[in-house]
N, C-alpha and C positions, 0 to 999 in steps of 0.2 A: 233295398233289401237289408242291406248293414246296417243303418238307421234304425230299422222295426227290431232287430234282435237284438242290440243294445238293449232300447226299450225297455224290452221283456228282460233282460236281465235288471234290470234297473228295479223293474214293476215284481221280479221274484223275490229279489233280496229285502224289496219294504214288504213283502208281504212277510217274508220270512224272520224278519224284524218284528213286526207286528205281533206275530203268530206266539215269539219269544216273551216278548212283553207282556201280553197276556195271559199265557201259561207261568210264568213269574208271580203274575198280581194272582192268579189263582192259586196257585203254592203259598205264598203271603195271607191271604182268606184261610186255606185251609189251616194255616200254622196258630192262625189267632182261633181260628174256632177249636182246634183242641186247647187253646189255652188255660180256656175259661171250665172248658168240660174236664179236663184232667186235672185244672187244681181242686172242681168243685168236689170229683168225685174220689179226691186224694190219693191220686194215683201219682207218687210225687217221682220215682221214678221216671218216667216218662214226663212228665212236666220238666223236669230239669233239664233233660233231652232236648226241649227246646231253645236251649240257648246255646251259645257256645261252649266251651271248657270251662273259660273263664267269664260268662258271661254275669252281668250286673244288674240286680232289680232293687230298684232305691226309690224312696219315697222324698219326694222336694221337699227340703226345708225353708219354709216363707216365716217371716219375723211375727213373733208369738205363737210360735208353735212347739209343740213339745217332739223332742228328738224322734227321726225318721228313720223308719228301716234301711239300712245299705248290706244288703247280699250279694257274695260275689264266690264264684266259683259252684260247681254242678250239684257237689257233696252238701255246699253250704242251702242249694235253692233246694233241695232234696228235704233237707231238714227243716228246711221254712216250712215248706207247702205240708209235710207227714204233722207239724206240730202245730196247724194253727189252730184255735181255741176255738173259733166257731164250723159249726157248719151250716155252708151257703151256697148261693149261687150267684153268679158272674151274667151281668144284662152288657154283652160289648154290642157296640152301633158297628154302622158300616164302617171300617177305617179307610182313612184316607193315605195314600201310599206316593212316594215319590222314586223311581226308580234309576239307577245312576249304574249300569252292569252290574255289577256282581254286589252294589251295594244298595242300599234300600234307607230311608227313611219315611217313617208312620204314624197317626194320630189316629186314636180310639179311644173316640168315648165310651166311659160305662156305668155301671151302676151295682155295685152289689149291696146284695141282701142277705145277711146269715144270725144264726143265733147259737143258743147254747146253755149251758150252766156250769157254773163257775166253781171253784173248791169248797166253795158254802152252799152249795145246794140251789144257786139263786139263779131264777131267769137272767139269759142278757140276751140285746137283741141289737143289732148296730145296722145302719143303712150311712153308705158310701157313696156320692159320686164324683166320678171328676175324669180326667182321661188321662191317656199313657200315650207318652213320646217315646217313642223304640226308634233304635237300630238296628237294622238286619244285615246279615253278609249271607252269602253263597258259599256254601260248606260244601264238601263232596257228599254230606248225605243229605244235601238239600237248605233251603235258607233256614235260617238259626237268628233266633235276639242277641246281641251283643251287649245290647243296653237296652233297657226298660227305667224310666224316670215315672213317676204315678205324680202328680197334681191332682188335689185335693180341691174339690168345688165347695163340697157339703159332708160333714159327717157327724154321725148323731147316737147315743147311744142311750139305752135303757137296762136299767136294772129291775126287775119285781122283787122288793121283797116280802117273803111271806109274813102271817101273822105269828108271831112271836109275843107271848105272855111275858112283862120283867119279871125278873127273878128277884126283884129288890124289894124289901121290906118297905112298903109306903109310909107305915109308921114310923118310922125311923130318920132322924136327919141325916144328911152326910157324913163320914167320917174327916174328908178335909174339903175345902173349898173349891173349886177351881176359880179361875182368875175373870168370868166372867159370874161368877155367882148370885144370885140365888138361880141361873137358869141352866145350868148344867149337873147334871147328876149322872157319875162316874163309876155305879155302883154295879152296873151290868143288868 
């Protein structure tokens, strides 16, 4: 009879493990799916909320590449997410999550898509993908990113611009040359 209650203590506490683990990985699901829906829909307040205090979202810098974001701190992610220039939307996959107590590491693929126009009036349209390596901790108000790294797979951008008439006199030659001349005309 001692043997069998063991057991069942044995058999509550992994279930009670279990049960932990998975309300975990679903806090972690739910935390990345507002991520995507509160930066899209610039709610940046609350977007920032998801990190720590001090939390970190930076973009990898791989060789030939032109300088990457690095934000850090609530006020700073705040300010990212209210200013950024297009408006899009956020395609994140399932992530994959490694859980270690109260600390978490994660991979999410994604994809966005946004566009916009620019101080000239011009379409732009940019399409991203690549994934985010995060870390998460256990906050008293629930898990938080500490770190967000973004690797870059693909990104691509366009501009349209409109029809615009020159304003330059065709009759007229250049006033000076430029240094590839006769195929530059500087004249507006």
């Amino acid at each position: 009879m001692m043997a069998r209650a063991a057991t069942q203590n044995v058999d509550t506490l992994d279930i009670e493990q279990r049960l932990e683990a998975a309300e975990d990985r679903l806090a972690l699901l739910d935390l990345e799916g507002e991520y995507g829906f509160l930066y899209d829909s610039r709610q940046s307040g609350p977007w920032s909320e998801l990190f720590t205090e001090d939390g970190i979202y930076q973009g990898r810098q791989l060789v030939g590449m032109a300088a990457q974001n690095l934000v850090e701190g609530r006020s700073n992610l705040a300010d990212f997410c209210e200013n950024e220039p297009l408006s899009g939307m956020h395609f994140l996959h399932v992530p994959h999550f490694t859980l270690a107590g109260d600390t978490a590491v994660g991979r999410v693929h994604f994809k966005f898509e946004g566009s916009g126009t620019n101080e000239y009036g011009r379409s732009q349209a940019r399409s991203v993908s690549g994934y985010y390596d995060t870390a998460y901790v256990r906050t008293p108000a629930g898990w938080r990113i500490r770190r967000r790294i973004t690797t870059y797979l693909e990104s691509s951008q366009t501009t349209t611009y409109p029809y615009e008439p020159t304003p330059a006199d065709l009759y007229q030659r250049p006033e000076h040359k430029a240094s590839n001349a006769p195929y530059q005309d500087k004249r507006g």
